[in-house]
PDB file as gemmi writes it, atoms N, CA and C in Angstrom:
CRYST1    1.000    1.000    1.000  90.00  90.00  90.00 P 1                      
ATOM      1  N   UNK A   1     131.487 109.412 124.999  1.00  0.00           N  
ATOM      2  CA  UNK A   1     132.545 110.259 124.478  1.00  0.00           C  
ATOM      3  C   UNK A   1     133.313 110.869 125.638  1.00  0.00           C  
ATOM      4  N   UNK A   2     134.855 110.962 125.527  1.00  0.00           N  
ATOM      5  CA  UNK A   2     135.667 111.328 126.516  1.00  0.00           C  
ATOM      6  C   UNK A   2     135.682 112.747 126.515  1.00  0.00           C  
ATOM      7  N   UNK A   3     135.544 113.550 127.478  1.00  0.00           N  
ATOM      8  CA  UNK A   3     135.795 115.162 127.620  1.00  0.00           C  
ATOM      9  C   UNK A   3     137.165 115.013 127.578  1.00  0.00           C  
ATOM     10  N   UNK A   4     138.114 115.725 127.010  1.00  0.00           N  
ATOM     11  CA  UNK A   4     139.828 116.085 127.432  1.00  0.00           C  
ATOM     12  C   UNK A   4     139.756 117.378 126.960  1.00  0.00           C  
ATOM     13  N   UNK A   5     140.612 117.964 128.510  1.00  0.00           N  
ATOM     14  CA  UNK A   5     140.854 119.120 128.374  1.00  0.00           C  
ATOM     15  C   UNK A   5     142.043 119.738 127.362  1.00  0.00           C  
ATOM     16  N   UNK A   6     142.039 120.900 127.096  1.00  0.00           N  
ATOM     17  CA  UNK A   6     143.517 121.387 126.393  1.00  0.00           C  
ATOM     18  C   UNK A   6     143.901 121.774 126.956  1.00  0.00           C  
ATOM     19  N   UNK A   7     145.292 121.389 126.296  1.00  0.00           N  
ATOM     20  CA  UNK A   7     146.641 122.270 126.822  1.00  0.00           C  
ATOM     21  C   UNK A   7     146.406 123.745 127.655  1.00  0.00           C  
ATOM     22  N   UNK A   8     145.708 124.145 126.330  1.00  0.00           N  
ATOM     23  CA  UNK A   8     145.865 125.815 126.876  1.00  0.00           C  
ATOM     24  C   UNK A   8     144.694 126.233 127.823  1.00  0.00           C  
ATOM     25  N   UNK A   9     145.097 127.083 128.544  1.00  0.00           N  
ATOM     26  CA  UNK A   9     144.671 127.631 129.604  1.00  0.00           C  
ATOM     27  C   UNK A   9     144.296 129.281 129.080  1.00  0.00           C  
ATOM     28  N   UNK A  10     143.528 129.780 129.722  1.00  0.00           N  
ATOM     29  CA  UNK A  10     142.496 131.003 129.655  1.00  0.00           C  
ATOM     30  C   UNK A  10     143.709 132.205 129.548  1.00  0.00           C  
ATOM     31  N   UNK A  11     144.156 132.135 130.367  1.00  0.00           N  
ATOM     32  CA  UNK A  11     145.719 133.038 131.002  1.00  0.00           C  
ATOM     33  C   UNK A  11     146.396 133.455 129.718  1.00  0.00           C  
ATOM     34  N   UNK A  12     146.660 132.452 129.258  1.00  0.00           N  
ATOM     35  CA  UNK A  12     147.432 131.831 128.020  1.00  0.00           C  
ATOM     36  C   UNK A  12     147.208 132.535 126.943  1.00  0.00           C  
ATOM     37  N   UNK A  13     145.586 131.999 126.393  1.00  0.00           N  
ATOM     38  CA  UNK A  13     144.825 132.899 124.985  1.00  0.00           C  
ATOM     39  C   UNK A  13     145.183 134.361 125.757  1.00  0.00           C  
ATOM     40  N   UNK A  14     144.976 134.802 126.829  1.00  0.00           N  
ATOM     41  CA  UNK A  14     145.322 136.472 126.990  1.00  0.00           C  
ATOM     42  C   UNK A  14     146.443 136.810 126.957  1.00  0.00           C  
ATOM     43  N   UNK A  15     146.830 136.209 127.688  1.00  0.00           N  
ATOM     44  CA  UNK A  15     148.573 136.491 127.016  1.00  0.00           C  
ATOM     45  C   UNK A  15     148.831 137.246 125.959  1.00  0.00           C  
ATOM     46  N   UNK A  16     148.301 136.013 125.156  1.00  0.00           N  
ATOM     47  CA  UNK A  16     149.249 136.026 123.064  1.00  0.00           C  
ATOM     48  C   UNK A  16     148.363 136.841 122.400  1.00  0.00           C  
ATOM     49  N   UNK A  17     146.870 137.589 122.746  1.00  0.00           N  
ATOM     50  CA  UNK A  17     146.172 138.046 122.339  1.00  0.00           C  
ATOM     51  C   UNK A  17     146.131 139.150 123.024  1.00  0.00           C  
ATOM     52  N   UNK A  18     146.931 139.222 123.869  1.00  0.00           N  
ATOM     53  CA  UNK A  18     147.298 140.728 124.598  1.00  0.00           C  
ATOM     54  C   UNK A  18     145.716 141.439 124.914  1.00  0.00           C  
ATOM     55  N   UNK A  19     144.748 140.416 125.510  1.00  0.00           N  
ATOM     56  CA  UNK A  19     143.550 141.513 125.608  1.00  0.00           C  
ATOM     57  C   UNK A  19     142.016 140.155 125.948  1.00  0.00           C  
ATOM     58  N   UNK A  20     141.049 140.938 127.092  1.00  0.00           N  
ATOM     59  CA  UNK A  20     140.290 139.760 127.421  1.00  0.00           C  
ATOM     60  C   UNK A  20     139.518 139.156 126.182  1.00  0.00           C  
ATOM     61  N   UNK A  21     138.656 138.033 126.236  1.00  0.00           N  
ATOM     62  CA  UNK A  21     137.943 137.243 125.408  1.00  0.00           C  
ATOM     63  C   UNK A  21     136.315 138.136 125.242  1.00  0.00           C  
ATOM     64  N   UNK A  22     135.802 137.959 124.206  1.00  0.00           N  
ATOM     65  CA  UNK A  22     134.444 138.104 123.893  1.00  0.00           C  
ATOM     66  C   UNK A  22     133.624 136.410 124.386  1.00  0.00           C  
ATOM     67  N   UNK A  23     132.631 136.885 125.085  1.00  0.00           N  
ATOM     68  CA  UNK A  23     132.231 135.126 124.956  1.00  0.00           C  
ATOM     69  C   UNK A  23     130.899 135.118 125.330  1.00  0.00           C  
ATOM     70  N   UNK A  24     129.834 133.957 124.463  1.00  0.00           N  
ATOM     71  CA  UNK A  24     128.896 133.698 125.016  1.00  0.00           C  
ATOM     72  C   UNK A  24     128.759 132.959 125.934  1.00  0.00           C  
ATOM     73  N   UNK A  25     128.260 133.452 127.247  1.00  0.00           N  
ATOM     74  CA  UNK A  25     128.171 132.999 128.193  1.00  0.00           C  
ATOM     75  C   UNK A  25     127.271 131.438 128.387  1.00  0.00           C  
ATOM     76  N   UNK A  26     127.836 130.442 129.104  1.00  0.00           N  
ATOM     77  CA  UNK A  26     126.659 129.153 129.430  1.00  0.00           C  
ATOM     78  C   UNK A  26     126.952 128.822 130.418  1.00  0.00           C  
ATOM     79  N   UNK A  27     128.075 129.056 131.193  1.00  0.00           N  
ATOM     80  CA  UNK A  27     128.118 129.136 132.784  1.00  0.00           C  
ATOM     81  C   UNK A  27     129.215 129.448 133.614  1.00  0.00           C  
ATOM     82  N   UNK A  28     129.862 129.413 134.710  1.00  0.00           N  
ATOM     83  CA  UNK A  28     130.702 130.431 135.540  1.00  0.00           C  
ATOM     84  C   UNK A  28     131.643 130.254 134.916  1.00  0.00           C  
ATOM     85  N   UNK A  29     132.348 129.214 134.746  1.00  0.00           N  
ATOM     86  CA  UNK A  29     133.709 128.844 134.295  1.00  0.00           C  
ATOM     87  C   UNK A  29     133.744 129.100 132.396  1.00  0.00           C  
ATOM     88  N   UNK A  30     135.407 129.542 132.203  1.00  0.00           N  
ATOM     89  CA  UNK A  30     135.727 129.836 131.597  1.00  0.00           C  
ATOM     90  C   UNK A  30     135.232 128.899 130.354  1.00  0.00           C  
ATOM     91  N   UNK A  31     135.725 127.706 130.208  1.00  0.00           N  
ATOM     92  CA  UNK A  31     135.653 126.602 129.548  1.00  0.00           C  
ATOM     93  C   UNK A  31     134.390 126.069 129.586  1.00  0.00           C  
ATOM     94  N   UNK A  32     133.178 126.879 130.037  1.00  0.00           N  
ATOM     95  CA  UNK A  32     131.203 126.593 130.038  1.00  0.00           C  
ATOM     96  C   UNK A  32     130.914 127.361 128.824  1.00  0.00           C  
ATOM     97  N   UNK A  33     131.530 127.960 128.059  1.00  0.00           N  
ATOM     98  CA  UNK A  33     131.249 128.482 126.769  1.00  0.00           C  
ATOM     99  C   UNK A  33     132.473 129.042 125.641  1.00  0.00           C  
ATOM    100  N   UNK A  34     131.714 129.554 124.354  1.00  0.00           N  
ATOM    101  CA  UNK A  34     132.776 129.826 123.691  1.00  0.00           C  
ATOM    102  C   UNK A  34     133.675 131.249 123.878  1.00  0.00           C  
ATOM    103  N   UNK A  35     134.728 131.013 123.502  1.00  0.00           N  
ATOM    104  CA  UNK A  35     135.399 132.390 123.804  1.00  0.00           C  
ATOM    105  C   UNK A  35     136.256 132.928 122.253  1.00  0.00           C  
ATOM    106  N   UNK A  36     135.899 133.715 121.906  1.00  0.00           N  
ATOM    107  CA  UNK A  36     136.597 134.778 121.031  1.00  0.00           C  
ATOM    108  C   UNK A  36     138.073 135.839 121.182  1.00  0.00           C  
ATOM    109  N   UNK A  37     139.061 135.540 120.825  1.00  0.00           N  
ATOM    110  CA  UNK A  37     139.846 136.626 120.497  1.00  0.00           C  
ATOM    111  C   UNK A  37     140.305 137.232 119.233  1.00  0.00           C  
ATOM    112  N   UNK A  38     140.928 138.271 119.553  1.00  0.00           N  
ATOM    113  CA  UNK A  38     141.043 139.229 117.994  1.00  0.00           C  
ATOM    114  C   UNK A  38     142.154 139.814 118.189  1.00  0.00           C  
ATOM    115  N   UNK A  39     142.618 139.542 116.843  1.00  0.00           N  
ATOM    116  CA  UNK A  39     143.768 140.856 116.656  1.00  0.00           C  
ATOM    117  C   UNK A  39     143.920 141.215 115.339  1.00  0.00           C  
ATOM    118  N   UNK A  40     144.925 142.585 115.370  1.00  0.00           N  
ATOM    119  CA  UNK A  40     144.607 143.442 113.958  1.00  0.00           C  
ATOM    120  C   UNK A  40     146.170 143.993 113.703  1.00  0.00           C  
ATOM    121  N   UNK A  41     146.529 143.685 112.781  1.00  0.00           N  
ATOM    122  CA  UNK A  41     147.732 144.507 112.219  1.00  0.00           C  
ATOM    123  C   UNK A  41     147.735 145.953 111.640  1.00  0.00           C  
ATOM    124  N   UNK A  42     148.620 146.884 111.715  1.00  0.00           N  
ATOM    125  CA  UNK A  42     148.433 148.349 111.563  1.00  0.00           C  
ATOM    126  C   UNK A  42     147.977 148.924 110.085  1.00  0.00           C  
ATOM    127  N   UNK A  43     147.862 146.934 108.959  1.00  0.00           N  
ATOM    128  CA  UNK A  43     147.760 147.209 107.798  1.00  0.00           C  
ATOM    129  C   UNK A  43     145.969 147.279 107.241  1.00  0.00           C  
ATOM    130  N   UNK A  44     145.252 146.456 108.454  1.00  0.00           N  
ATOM    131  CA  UNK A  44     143.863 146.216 108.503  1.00  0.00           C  
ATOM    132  C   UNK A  44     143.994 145.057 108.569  1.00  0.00           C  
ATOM    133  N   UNK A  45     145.104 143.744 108.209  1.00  0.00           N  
ATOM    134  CA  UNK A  45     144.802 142.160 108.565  1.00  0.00           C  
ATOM    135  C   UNK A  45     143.913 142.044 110.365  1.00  0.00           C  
ATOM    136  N   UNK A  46     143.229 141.230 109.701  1.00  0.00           N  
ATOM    137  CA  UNK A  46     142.705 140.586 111.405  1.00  0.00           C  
ATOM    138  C   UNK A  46     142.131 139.435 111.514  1.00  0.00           C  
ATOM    139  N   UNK A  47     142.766 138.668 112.853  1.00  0.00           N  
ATOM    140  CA  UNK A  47     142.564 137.302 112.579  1.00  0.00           C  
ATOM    141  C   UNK A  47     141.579 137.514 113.527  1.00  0.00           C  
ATOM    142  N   UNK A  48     140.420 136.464 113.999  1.00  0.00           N  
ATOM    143  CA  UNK A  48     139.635 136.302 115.008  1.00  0.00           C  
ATOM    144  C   UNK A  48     140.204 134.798 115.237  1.00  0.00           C  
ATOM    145  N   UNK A  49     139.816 134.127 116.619  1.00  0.00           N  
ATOM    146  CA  UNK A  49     140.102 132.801 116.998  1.00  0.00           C  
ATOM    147  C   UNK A  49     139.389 132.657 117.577  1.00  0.00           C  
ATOM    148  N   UNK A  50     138.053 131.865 117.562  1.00  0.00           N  
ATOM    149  CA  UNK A  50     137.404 131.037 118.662  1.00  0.00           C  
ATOM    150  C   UNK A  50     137.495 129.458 118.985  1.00  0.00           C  
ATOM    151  N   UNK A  51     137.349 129.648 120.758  1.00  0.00           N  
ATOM    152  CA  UNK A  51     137.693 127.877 121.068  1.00  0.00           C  
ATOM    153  C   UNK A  51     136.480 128.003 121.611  1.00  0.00           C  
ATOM    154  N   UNK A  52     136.051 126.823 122.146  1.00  0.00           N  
ATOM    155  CA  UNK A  52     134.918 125.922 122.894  1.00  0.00           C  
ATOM    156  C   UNK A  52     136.249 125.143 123.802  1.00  0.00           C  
ATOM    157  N   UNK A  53     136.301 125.349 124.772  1.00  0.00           N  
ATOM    158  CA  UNK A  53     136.972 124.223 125.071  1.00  0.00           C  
ATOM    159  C   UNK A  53     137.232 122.708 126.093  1.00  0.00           C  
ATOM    160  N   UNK A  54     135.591 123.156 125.971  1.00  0.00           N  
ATOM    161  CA  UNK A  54     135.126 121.673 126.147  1.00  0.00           C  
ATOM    162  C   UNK A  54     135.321 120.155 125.033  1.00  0.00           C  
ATOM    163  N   UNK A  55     134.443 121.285 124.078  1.00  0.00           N  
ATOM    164  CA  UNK A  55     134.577 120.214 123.242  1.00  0.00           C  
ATOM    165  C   UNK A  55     135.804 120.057 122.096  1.00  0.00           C  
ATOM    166  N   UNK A  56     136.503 121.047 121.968  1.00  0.00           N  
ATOM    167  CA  UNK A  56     137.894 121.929 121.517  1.00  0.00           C  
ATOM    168  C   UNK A  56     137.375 122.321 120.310  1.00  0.00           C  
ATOM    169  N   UNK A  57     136.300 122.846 120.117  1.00  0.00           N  
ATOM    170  CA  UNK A  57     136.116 123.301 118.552  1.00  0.00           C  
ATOM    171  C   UNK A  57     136.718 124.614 118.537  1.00  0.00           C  
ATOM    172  N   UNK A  58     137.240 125.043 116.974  1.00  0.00           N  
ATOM    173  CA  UNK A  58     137.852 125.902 116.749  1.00  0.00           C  
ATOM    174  C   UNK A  58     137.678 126.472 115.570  1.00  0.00           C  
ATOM    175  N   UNK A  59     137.446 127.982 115.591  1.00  0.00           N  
ATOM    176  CA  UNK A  59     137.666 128.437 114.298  1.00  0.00           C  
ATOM    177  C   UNK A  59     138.271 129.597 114.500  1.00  0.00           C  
ATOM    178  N   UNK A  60     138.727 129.980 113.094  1.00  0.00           N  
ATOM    179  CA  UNK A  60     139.538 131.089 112.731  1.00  0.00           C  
ATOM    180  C   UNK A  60     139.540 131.973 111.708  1.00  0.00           C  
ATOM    181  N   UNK A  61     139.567 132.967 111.695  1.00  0.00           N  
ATOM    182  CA  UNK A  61     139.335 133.510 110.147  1.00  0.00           C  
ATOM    183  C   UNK A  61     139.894 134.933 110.106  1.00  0.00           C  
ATOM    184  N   UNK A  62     140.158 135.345 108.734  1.00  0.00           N  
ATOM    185  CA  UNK A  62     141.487 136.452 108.540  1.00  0.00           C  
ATOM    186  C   UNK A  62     140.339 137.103 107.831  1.00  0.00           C  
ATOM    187  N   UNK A  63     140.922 138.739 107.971  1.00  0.00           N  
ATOM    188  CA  UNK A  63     140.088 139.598 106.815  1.00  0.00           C  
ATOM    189  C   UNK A  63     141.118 140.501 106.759  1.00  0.00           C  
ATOM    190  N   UNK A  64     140.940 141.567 105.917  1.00  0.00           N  
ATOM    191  CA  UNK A  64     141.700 142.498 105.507  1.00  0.00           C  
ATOM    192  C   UNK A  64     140.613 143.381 105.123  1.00  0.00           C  
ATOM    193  N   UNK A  65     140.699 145.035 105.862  1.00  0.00           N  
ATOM    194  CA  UNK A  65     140.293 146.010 106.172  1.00  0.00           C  
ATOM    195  C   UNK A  65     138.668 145.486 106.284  1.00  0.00           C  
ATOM    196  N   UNK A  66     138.022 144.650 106.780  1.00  0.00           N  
ATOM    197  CA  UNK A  66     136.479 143.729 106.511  1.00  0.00           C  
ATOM    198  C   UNK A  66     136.004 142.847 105.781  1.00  0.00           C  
ATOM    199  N   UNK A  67     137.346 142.640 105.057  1.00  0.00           N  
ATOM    200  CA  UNK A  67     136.562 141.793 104.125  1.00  0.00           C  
ATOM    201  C   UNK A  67     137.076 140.292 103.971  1.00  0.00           C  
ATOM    202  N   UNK A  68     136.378 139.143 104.912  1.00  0.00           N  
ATOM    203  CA  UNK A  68     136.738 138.211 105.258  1.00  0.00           C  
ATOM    204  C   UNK A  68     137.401 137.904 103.778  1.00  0.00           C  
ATOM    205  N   UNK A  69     138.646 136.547 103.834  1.00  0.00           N  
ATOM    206  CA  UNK A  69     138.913 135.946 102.589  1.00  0.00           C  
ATOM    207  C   UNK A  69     139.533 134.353 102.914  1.00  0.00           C  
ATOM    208  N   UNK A  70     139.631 134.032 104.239  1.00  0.00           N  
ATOM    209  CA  UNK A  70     139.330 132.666 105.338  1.00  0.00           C  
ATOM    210  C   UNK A  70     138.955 132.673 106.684  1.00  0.00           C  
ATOM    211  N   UNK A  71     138.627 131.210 106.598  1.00  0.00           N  
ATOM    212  CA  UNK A  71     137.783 130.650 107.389  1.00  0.00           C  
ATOM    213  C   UNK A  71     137.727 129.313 107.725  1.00  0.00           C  
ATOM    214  N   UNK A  72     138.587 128.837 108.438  1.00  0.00           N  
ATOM    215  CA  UNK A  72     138.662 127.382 108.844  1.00  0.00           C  
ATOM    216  C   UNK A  72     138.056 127.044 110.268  1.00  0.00           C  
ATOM    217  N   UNK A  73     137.727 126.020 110.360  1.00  0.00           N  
ATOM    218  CA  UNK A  73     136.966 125.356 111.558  1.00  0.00           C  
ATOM    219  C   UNK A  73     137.613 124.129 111.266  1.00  0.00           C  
ATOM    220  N   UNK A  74     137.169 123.614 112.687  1.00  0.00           N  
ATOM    221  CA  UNK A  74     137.912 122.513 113.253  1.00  0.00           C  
ATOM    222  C   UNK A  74     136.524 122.246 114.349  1.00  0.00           C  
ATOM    223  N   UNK A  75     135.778 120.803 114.316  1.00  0.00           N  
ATOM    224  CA  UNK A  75     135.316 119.873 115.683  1.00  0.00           C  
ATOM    225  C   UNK A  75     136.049 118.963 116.147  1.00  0.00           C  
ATOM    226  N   UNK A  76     136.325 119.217 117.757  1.00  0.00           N  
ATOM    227  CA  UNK A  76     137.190 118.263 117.978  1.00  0.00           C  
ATOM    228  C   UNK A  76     138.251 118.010 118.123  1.00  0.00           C  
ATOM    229  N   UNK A  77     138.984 119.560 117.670  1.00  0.00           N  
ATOM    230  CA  UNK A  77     140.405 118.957 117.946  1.00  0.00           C  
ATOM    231  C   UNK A  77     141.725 118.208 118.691  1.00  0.00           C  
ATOM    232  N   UNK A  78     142.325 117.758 118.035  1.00  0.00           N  
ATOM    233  CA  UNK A  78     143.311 117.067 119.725  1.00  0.00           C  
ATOM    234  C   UNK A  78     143.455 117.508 120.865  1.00  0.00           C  
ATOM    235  N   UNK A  79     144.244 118.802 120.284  1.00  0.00           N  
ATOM    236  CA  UNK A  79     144.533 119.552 121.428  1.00  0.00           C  
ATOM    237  C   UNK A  79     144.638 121.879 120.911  1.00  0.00           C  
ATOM    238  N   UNK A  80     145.011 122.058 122.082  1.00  0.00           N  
ATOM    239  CA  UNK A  80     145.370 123.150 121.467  1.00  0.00           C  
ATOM    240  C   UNK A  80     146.175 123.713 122.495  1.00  0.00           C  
ATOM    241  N   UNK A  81     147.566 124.442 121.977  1.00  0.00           N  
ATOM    242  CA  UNK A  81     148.428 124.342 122.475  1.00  0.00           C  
ATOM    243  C   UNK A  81     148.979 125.981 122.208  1.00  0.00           C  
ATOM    244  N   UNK A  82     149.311 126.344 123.649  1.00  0.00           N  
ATOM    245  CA  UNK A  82     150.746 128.010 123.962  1.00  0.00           C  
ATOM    246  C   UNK A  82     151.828 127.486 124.104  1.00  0.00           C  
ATOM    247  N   UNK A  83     152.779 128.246 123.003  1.00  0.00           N  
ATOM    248  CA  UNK A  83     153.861 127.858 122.906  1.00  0.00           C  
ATOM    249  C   UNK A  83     154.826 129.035 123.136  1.00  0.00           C  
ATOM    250  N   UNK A  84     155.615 129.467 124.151  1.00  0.00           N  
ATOM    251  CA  UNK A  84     156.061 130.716 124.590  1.00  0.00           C  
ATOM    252  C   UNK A  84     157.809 130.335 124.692  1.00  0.00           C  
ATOM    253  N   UNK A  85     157.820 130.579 123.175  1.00  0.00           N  
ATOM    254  CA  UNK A  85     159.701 130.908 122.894  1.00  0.00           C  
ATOM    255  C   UNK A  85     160.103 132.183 123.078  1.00  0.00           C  
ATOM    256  N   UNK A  86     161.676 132.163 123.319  1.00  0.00           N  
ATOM    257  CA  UNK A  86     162.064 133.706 123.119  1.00  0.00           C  
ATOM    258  C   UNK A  86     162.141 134.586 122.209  1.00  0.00           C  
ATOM    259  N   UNK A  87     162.339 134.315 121.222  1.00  0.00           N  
ATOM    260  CA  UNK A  87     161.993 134.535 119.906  1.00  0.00           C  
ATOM    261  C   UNK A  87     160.311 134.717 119.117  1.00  0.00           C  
ATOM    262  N   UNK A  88     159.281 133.485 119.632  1.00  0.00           N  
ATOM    263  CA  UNK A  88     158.479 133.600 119.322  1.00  0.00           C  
ATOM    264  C   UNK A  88     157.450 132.919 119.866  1.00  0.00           C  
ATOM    265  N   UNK A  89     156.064 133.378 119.630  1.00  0.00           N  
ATOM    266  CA  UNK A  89     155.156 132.433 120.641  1.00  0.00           C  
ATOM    267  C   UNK A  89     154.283 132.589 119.907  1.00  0.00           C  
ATOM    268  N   UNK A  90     153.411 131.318 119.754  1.00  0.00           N  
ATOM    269  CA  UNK A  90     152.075 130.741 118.953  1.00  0.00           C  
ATOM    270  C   UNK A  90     151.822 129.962 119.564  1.00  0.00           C  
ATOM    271  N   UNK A  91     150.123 129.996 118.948  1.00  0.00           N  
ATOM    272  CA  UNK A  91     149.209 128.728 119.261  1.00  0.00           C  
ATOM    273  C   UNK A  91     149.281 127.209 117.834  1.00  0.00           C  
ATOM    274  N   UNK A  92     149.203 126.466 119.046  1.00  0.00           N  
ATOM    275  CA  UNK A  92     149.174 125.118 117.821  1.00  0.00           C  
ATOM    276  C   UNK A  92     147.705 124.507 118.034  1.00  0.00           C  
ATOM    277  N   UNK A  93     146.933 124.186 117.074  1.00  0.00           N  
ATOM    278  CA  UNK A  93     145.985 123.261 117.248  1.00  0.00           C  
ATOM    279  C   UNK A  93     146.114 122.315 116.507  1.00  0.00           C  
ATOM    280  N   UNK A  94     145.926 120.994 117.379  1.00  0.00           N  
ATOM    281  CA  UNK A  94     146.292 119.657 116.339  1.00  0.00           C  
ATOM    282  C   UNK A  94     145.105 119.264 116.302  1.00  0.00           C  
ATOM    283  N   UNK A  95     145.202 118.929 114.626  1.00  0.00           N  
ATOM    284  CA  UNK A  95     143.459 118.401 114.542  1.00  0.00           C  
ATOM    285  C   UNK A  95     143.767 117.062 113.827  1.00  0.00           C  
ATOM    286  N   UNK A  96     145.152 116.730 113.829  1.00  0.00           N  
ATOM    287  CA  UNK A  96     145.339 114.884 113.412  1.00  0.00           C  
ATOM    288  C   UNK A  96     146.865 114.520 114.072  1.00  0.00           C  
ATOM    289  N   UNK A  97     146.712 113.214 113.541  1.00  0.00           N  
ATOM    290  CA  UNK A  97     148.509 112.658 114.307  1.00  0.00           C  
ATOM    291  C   UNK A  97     149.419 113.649 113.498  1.00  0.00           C  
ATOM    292  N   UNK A  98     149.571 113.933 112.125  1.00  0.00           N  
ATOM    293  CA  UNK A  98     150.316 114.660 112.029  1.00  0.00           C  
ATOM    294  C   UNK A  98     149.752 115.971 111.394  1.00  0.00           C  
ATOM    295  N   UNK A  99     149.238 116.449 111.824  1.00  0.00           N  
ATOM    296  CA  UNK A  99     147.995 117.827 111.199  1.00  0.00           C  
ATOM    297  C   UNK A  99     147.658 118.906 112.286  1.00  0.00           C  
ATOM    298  N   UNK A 100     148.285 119.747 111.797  1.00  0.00           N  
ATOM    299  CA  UNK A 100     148.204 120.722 113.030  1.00  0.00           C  
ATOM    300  C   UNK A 100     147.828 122.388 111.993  1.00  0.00           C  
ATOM    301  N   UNK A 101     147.654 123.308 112.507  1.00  0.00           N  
ATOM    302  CA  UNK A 101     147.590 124.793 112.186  1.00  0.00           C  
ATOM    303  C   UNK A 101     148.412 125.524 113.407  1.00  0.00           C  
ATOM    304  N   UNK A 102     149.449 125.991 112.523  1.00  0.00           N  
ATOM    305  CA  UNK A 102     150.207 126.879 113.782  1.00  0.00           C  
ATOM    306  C   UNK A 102     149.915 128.667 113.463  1.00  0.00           C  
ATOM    307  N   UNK A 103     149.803 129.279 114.469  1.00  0.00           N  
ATOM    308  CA  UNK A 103     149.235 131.411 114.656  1.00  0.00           C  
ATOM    309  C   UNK A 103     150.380 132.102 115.230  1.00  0.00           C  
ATOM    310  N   UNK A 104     150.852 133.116 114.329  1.00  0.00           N  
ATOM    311  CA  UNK A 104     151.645 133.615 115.451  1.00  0.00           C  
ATOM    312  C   UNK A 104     151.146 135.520 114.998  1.00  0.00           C  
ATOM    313  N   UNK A 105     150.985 135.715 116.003  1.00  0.00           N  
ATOM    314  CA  UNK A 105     150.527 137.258 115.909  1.00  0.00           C  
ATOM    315  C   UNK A 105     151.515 138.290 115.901  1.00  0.00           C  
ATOM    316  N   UNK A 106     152.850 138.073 116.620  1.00  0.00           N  
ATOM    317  CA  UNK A 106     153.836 139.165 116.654  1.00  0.00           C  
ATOM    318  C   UNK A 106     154.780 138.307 116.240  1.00  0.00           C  
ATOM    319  N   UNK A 107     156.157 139.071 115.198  1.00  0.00           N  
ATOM    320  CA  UNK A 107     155.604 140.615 115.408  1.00  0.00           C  
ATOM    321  C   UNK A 107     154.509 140.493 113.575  1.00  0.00           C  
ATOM    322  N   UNK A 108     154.256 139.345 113.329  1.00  0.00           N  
ATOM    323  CA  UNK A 108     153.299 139.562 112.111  1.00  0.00           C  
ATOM    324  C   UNK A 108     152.268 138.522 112.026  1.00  0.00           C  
ATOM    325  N   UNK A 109     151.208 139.115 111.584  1.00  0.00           N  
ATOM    326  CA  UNK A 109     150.095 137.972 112.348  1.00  0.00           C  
ATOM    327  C   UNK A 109     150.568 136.804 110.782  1.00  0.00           C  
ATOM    328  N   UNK A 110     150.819 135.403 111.503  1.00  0.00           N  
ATOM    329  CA  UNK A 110     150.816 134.766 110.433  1.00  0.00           C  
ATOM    330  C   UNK A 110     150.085 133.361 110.500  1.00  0.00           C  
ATOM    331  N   UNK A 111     149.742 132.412 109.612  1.00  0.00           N  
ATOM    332  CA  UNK A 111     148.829 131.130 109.693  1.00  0.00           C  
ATOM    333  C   UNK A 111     149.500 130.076 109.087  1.00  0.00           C  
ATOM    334  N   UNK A 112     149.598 129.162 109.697  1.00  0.00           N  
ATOM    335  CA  UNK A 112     150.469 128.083 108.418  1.00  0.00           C  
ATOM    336  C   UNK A 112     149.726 126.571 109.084  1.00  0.00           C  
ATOM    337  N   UNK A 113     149.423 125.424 108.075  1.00  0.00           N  
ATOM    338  CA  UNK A 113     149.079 124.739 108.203  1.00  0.00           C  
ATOM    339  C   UNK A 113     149.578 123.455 107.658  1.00  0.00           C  
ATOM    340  N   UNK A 114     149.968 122.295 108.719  1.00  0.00           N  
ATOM    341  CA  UNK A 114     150.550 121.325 108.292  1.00  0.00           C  
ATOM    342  C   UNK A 114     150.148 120.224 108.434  1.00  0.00           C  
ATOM    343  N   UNK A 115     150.386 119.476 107.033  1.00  0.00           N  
ATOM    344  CA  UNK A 115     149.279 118.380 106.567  1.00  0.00           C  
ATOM    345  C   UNK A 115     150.302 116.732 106.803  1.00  0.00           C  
ATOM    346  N   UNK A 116     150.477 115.775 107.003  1.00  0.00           N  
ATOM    347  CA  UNK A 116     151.994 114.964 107.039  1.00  0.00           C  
ATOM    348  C   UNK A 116     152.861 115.639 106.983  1.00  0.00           C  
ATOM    349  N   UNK A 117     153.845 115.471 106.087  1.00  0.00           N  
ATOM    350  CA  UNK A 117     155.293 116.187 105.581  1.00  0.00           C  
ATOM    351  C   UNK A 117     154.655 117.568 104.681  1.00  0.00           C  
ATOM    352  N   UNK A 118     153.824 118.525 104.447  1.00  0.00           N  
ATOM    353  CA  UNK A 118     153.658 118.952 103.603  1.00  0.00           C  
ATOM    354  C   UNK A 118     152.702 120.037 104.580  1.00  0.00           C  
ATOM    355  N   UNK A 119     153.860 121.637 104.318  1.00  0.00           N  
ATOM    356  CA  UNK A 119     152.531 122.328 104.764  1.00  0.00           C  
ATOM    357  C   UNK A 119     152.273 123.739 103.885  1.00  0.00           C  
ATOM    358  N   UNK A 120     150.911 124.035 104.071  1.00  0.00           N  
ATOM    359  CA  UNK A 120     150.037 125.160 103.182  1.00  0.00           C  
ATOM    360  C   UNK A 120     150.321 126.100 103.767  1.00  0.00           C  
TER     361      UNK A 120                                                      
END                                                                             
């Protein structure tokens, strides 16, 4: 099995998450274990995001004031990708040729997911 790295870089997740990672440690480098970020809207929404990004696994999940209501994971994904417009900046993770989940946290945390021509 081929290791490929992602797009995104450590720098990057801090950036858009405005704040360092939670992570269990497995060795010096960033990308030797998983890393966690979080954010919270002033309403109680909060998304968490964890990568692996070795192996690019990913999950994500929203709650409102604690009380989870998703939760998607991903093994494997293509890639995962910072996307820094003037207007706006999100993460993309592609988890098929045409299947991706795009995040954008400011100025409203939002999730959208696209399946071929057709997205949820």
């Amino acid at each position: 099995m081929d290791i490929k790295a992602p797009s995104i870089d450590e720098w990057e997740l801090q950036a858009f998450f405005e704040s360092e990672h939670v992570s269990r440690v497995y060795g010096e480098e960033w990308y030797d274990g998983d890393s966690l970020y979080e954010a919270q809207d002033v309403n109680g929404l909060k998304l968490t995001f964890s990568i692996h990004p070795i192996h690019l696994d990913v999950r994500v999940t929203l709650s409102l004031n604690g009380n989870e209501f998703y939760d998607w994971q991903v093994c494997g994904a293509l890639d995962v990708k910072y996307i820094g417009e003037a207007e706006l900046t999100k993460l993309v993770v592609q988890t098929g040729v045409n299947e991706k989940c795009e995040i954008t946290i400011n100025p409203v945390i939002s999730l959208q997911h696209f399946s071929g021509s057709v997205s949820t």
